[in-house]
VEXDREN-2710 file (C-alpha; in Angstrom, 1 decimal):
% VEXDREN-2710
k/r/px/py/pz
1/UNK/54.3/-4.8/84.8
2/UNK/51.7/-3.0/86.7
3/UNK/48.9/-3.7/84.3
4/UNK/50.2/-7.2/84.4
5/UNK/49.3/-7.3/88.4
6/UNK/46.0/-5.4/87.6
7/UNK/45.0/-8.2/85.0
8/UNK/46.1/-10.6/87.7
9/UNK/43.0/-10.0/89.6
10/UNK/40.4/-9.9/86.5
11/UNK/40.5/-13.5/86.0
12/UNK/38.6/-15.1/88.0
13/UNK/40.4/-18.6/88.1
14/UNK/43.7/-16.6/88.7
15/UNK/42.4/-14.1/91.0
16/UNK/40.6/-17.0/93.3
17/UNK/44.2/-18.9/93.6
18/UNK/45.4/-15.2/94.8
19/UNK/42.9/-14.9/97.5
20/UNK/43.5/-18.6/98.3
21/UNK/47.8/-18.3/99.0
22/UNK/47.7/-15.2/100.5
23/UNK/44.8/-16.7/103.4
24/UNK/46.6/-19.2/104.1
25/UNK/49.7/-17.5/104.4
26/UNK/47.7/-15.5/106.5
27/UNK/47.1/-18.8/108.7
28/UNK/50.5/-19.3/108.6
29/UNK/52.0/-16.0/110.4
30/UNK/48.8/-16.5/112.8
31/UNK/50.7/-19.3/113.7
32/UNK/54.3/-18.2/113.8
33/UNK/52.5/-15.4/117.0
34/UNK/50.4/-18.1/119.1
35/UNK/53.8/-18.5/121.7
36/UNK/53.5/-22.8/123.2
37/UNK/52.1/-23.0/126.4
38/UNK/54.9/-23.1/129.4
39/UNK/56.9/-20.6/128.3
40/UNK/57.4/-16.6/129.2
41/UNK/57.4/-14.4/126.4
42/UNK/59.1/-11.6/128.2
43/UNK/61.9/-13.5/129.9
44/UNK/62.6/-14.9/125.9
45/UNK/62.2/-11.6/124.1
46/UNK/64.8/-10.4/126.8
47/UNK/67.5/-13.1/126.3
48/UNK/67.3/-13.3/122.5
49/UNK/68.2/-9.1/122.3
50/UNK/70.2/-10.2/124.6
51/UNK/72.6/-12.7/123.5
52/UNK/71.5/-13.5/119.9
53/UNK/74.4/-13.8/117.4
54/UNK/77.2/-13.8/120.1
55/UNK/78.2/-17.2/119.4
56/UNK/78.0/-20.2/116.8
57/UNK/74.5/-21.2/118.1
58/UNK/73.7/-17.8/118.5
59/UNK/74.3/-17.4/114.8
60/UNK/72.8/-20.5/113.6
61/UNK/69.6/-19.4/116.2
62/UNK/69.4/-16.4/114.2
63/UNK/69.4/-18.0/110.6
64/UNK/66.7/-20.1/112.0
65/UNK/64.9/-17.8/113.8
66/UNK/64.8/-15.8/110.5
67/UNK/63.1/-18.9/108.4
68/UNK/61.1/-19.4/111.1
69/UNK/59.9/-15.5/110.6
70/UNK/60.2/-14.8/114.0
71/UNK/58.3/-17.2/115.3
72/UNK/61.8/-18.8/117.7
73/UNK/61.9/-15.5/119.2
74/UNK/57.7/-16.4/120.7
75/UNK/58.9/-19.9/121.1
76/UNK/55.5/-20.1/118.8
77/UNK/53.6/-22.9/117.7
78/UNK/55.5/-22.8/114.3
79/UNK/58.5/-22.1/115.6
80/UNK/60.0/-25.0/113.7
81/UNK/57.8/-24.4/110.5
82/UNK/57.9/-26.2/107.7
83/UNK/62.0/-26.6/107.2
84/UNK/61.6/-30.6/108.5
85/UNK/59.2/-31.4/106.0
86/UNK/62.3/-29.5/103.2
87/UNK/64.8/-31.3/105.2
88/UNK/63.0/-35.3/105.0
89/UNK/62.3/-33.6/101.3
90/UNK/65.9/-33.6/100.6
91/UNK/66.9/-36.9/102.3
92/UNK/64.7/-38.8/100.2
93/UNK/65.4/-37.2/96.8
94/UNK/69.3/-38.3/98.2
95/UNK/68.1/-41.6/99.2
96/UNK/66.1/-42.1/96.0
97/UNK/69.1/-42.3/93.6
98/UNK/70.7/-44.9/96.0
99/UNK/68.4/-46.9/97.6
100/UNK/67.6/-49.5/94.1
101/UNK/63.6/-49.8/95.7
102/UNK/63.1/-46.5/96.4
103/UNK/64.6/-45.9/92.5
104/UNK/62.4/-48.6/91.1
105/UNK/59.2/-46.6/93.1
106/UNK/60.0/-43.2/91.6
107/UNK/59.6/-44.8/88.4
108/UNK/56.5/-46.4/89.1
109/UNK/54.5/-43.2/87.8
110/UNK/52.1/-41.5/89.8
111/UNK/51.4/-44.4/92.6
112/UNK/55.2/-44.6/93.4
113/UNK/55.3/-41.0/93.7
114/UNK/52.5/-40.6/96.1
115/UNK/54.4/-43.7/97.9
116/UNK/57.4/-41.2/98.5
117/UNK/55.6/-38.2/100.2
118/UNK/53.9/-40.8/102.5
119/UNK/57.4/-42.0/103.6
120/UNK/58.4/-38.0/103.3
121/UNK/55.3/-37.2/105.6
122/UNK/56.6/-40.2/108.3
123/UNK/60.2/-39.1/108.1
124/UNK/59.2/-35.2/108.8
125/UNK/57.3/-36.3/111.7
126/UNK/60.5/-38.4/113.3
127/UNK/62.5/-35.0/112.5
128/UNK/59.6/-32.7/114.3
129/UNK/59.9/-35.2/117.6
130/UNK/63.7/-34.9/117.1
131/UNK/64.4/-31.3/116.8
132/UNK/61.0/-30.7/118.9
133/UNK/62.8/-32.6/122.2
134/UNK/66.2/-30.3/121.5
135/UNK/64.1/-27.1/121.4
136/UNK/62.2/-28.2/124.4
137/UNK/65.2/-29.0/126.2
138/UNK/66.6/-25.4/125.3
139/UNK/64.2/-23.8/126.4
140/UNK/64.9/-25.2/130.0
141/UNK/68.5/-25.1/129.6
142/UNK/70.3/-23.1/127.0
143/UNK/73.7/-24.5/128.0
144/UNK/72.7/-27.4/126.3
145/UNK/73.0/-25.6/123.0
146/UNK/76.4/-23.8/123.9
147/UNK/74.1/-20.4/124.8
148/UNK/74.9/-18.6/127.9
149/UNK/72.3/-19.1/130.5
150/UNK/69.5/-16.9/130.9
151/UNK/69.1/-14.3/133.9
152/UNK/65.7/-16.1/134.3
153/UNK/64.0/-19.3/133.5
154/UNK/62.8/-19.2/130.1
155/UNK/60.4/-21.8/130.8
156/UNK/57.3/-21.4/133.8
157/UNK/57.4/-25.2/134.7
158/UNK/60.3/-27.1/133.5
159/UNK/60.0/-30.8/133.1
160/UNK/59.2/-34.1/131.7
161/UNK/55.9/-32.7/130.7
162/UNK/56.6/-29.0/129.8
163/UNK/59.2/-31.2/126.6
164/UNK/56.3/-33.9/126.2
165/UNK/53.4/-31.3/126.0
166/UNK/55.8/-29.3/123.5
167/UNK/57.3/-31.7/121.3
168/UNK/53.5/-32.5/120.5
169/UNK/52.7/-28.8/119.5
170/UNK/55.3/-28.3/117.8
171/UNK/54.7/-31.4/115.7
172/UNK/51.6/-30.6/115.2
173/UNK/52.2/-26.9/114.1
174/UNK/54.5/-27.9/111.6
175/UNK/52.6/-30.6/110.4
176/UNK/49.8/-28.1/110.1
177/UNK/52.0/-25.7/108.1
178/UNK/52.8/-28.9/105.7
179/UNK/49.4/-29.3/105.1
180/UNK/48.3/-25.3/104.5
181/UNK/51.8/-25.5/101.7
182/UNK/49.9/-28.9/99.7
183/UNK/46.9/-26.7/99.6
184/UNK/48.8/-23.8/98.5
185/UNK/50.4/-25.8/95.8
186/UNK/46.7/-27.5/95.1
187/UNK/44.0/-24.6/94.8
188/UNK/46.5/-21.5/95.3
189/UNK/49.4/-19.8/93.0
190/UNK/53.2/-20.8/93.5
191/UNK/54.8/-23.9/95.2
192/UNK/53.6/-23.8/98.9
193/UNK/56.3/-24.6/100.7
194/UNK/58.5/-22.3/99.2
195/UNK/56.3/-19.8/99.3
196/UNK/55.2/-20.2/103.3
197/UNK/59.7/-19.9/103.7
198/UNK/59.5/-16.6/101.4
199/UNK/57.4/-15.0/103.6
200/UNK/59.0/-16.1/106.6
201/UNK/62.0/-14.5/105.4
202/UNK/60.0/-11.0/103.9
203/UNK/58.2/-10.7/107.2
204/UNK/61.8/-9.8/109.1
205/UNK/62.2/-7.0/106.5
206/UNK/60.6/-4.5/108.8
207/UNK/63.2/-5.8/111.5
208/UNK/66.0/-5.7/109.1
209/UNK/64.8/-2.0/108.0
210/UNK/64.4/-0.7/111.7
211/UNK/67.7/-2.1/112.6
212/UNK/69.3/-0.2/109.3
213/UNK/67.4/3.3/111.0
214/UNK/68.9/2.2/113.9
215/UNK/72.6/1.8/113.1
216/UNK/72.4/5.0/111.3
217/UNK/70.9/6.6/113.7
218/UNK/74.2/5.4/116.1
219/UNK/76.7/5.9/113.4
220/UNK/78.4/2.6/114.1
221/UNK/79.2/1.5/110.7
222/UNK/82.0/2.3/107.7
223/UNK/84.3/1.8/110.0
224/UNK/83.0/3.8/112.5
225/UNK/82.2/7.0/110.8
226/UNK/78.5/8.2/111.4
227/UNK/76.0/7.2/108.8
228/UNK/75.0/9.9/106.1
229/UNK/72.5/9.6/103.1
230/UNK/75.7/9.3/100.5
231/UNK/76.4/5.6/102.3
232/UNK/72.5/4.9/102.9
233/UNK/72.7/5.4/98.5
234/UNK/76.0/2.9/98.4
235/UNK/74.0/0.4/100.7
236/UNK/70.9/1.0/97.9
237/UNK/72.9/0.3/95.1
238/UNK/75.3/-2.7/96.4
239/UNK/71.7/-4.1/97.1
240/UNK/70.3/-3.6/93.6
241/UNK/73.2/-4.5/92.0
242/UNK/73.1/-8.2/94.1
243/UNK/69.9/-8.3/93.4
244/UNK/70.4/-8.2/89.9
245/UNK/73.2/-10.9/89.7
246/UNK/71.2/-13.2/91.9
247/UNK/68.4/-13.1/89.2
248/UNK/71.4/-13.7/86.6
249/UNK/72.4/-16.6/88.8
250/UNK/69.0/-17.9/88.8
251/UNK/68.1/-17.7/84.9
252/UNK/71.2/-18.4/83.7
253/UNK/71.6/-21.6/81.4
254/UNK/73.8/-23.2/78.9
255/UNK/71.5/-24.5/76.1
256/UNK/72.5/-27.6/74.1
257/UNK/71.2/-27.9/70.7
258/UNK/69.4/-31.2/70.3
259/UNK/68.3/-31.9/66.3
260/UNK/65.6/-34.6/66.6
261/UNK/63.8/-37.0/63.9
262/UNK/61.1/-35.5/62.2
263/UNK/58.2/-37.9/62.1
264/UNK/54.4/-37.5/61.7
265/UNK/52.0/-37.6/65.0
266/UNK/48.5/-37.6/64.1
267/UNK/48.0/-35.0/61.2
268/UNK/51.0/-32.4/62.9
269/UNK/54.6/-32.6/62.0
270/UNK/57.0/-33.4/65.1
271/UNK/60.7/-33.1/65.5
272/UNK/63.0/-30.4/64.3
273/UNK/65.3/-28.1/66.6
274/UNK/65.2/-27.6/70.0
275/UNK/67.9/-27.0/73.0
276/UNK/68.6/-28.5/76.5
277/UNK/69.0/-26.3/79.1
278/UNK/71.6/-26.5/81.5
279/UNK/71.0/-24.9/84.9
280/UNK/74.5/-22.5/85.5
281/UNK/73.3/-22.7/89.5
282/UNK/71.6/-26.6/89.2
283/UNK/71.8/-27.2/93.1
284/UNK/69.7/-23.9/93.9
285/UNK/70.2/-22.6/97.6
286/UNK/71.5/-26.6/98.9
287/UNK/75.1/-26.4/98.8
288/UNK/74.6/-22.8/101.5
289/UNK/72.3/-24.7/103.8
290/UNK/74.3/-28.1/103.7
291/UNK/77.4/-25.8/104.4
292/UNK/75.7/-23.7/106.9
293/UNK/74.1/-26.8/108.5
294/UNK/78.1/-28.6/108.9
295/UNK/80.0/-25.7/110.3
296/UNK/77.4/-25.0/112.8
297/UNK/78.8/-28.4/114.6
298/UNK/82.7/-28.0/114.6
299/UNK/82.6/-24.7/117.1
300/UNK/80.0/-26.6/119.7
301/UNK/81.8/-29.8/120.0
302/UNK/85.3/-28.4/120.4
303/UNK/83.8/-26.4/122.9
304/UNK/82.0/-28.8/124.5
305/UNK/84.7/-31.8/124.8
306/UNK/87.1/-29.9/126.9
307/UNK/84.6/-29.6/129.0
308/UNK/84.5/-33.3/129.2
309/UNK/88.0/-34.3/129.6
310/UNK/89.7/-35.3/132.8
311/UNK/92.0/-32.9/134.2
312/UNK/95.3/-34.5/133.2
313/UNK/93.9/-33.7/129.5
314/UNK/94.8/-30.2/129.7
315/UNK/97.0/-29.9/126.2
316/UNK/94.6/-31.6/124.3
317/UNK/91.6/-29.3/125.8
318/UNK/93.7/-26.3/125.0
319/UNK/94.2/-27.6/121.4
320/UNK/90.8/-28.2/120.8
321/UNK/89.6/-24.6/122.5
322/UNK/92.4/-22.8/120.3
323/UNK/91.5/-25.2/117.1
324/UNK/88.0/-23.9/117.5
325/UNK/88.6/-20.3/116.8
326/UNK/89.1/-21.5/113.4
327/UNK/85.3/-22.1/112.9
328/UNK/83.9/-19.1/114.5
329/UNK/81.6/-17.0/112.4
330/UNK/83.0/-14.5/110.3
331/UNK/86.7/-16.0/110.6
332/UNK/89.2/-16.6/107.7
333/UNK/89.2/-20.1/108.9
334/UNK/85.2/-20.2/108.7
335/UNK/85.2/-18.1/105.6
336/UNK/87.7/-20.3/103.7
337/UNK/85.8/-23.9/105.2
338/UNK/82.4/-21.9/104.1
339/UNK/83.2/-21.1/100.3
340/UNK/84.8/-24.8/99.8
341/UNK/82.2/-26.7/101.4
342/UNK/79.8/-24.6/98.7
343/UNK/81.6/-25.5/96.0
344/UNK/81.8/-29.3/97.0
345/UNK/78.9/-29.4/97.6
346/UNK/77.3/-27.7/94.4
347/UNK/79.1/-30.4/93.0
348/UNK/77.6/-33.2/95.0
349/UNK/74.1/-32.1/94.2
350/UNK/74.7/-32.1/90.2
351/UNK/76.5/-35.6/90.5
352/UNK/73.6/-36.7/92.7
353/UNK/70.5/-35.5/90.8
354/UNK/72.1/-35.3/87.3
355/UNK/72.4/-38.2/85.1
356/UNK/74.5/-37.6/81.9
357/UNK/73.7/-41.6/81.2
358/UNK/70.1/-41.8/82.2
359/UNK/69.2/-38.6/79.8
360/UNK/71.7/-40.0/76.6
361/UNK/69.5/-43.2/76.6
362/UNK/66.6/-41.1/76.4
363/UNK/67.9/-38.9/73.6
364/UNK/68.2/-42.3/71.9
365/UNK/65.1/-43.8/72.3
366/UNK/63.5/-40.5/71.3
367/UNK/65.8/-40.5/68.4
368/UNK/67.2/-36.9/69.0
369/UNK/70.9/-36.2/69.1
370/UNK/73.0/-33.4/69.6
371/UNK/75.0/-32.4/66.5
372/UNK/78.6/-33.0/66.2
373/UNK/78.1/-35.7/69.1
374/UNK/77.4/-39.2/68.6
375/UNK/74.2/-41.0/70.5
376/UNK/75.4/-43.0/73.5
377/UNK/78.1/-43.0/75.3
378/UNK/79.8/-40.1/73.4
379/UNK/76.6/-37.7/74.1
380/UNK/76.8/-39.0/78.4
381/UNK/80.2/-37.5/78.4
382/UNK/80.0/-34.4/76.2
383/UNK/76.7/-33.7/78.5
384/UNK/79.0/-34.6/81.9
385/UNK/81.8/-32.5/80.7
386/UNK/79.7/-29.6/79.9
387/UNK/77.7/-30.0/83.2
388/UNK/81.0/-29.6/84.9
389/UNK/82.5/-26.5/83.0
390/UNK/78.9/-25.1/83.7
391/UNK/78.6/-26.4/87.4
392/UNK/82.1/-24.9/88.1
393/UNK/81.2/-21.5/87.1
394/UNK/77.9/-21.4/88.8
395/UNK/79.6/-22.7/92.0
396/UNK/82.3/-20.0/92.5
397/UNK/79.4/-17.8/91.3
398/UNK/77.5/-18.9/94.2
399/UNK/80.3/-19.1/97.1
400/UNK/80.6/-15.2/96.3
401/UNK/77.3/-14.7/96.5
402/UNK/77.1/-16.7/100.4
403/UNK/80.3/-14.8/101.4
404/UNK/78.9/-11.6/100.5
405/UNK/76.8/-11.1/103.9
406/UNK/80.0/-12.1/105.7
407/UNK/81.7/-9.8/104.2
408/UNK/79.8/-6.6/104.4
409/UNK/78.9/-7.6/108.4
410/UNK/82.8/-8.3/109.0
411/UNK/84.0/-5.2/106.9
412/UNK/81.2/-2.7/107.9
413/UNK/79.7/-3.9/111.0
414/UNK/76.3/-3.7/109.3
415/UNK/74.1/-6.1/111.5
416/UNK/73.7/-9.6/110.7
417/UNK/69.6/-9.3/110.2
418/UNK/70.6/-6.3/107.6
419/UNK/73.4/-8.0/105.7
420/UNK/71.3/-11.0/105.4
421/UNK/69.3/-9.9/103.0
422/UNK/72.1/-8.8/100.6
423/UNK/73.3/-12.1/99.7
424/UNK/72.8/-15.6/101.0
425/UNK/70.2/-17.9/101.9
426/UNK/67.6/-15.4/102.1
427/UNK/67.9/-13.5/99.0
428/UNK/68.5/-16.9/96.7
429/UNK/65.0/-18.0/98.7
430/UNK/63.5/-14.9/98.1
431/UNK/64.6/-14.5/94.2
432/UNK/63.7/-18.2/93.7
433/UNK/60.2/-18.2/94.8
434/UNK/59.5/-14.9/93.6
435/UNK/60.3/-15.6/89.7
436/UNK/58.6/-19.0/89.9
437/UNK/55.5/-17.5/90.8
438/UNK/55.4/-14.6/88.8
439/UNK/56.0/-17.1/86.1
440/UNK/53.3/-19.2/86.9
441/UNK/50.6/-15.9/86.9
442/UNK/52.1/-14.8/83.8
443/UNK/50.9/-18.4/82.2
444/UNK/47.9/-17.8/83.2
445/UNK/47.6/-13.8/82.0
446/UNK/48.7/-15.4/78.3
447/UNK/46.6/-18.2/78.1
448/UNK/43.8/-15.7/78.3
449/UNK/45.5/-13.3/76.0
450/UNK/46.8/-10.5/78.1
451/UNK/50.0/-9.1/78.4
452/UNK/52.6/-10.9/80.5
453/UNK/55.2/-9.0/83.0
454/UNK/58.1/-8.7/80.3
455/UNK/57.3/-6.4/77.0
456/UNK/59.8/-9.0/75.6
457/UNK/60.6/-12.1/76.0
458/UNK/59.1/-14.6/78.8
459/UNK/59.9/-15.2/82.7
460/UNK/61.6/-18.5/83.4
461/UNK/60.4/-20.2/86.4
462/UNK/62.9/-23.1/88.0
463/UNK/60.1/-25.7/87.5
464/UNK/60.3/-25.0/83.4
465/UNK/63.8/-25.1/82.9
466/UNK/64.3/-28.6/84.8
END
């Protein structure tokens, strides 16, 4: 594996595309320190080690603080970053399936395609303004967000302009970051948006690791018994070992054998054997952050309507106050709400992006079937039954895997930024990009006959197994 990293850099077209990502992630953490204009560093520093994590928002702060990579925590000029342009990314490839022009455009080839990331470029600029006024608006009153209020202004000048001048920066900054991920993809090594979230996410490691010295060095987890090296090793090994089945999770498919016509191309043979992979985990890390997204609502607004009810509604404000403890973080009631809204929606994604039909009549056309099964209709719903055995697995898989954190933060009282990183969003993020671009070098290192990562075998990146 190490030779494989030292061959890396002695080809020169691969070597270049290194030098190229890792500048402009460069850019990008420049970016995630230059703190908007308006606002007081210290006052915010103060308030988020303050009151970060103490309630739903706090929580939901904190998850985005931590794709942000810190840059919330400056109030920076990527403090949004580039999760708009992933969010308008995933509206349109929902809308795309269900809105018949939008269908017809996708299959238009190359010109439809470029057609979509224009209105994917429009839409992430509506979500920047969007999310850009709340954050402004935050930032001068926290309350609006459920957060306590701050022992002093956040912001230096509060008003119209301080959210006008900032929803421009912060439009802009993400915008920018869009931009630097297309070149990444373009001239550099690995997809660039994912990549500019991975090291989001990496760069709180040194946070995440000072705040494991720090608990230890407190003694305020197991249950309250002091830290010691024998539950430092545990802590190692639970890591590696979710490490290991997140790769699993990742890589795993279920391969249907397809037996297709032989028939001569040109002076080569075509046709044969061949399989059809079947992603175990096909929705990736959406079903977490649709879940994640959802339950970070319930808890604000049934604490924020009894607030807005009329005195003489004082049983129904009660109900709603008590009904809300069901959704706080860490709950049975949130844990339970949590693992079923993964598993729906793991579900929703295959049923949205997979088409048993669409593929069969392609089979057909290509004259390829798969044996035992008859072309058609038969092959749609052998293909939708097994995607659903498969899905099924993959989901409950999954839900484990995003309770996991949860779990070890409730049970052990290992903080949140630590126990992030043992499950999740993150690690899924993290074990995602990583393997698709290690994949991508090791194409590179073989076309060019050198040895790959693996002695045996190859790496499967998400973008080959689609």
């Amino acid at each position: 594996m190490f030779s494989a990293f030292s061959n890396a850099f002695k080809v020169k077209e691969l070597r270049t595309k290194i030098f190229v990502m890792l500048g402009i992630v460069a850019l990008c953490r420049l970016a995630a320190n230059i703190p908007c204009p308006g606002v007081d560093p210290q006052a915010l520093k103060i308030y988020f080690d303050k009151y970060n994590q103490m309630s739903a928002s706090g929580m939901f702060m904190g998850m985005f603080d931590l794709f942000s990579g810190g840059a919330l925590q400056e109030f920076a000029v990527a403090t949004l970053g580039i999760m708009p342009y992933i969010s308008a990314s995933i509206i349109m490839q929902l809308l795309v399936p269900v809105i018949p022009s939008l269908e017809k455009m996708a299959r238009e080839g190359d010109v439809g395609k470029q057609k979509i990331t224009q209105y994917t470029r429009y839409l992430t600029v509506i979500i920047c303004i969007v999310q850009g006024a709340m954050a402004a608006s935050a930032m001068i009153n926290p309350q609006n967000l459920g957060l306590p209020a701050p022992d002093r202004p956040l912001v230096l000048h509060s008003g119209p302009s301080f959210i006008f001048m900032t929803v421009i920066m912060l439009t802009c900054g993400t915008m920018l970051m869009m931009w630097l991920g297309e070149q990444i993809t373009q001239y550099g090594i690995g997809n660039g948006a994912s990549i500019i979230i991975t090291v989001g996410i990496v760069a709180r490691m040194p946070q995440a690791f000072y705040s494991l010295y720090d608990m230890a060095a407190a003694g305020s987890t197991f249950s309250g018994q002091r830290f010691n090296p024998v539950q430092a090793l545990i802590l190692i090994f639970i890591f590696v070992a979710v490490t290991a089945a997140t790769i699993a999770l990742t890589q795993g498919q279920r391969r249907i054998p397809i037996q297709m016509a032989k028939r001569i191309v040109g002076n080569k043979m075509k046709g044969g054997s061949t399989y059809m992979p079947l992603r175990v985990n096909f929705s990736g890390v959406m079903p977490i952050i649709f879940a994640s997204a959802i339950l970070m609502f319930p808890p604000m607004l049934l604490q924020w309507i009894p607030n807005m009810l009329p005195e003489g509604a004082a049983p129904v404000a009660n109900f709603l106050r008590d009904l809300s403890r069901y959704f706080v973080y860490g709950s049975n009631g949130y844990l339970f709400t949590y693992g079923l809204l993964v598993v729906l929606f793991s579900y929703f994604w295959v049923a949205n992006q997979f088409n048993p039909v669409q593929i069969a009549e392609n089979l057909k056309k290509e004259g390829a079937y798969v044996p035992g099964i008859r072309p058609g209709k038969p092959t749609a719903e052998f293909l939708d039954s097994t995607m659903t055995r498969v899905t099924l697995a993959g989901a409950i898989f999954l839900t484990g895997l995003a309770l996991f954190p949860m779990l070890l933060y409730n049970g052990l009282s290992i903080n949140m930024m630590v126990a992030s990183f043992f499950g999740g969003t993150s690690l899924l993020i993290i074990v995602g990009v990583m393997l698709d671009t290690l994949s991508q070098m090791e194409s590179h290192l073989l076309m060019r006959n050198y040895d790959g990562f693996l002695k045996r075998g190859r790496l499967r990146g998400r973008a080959g197994r689609k």
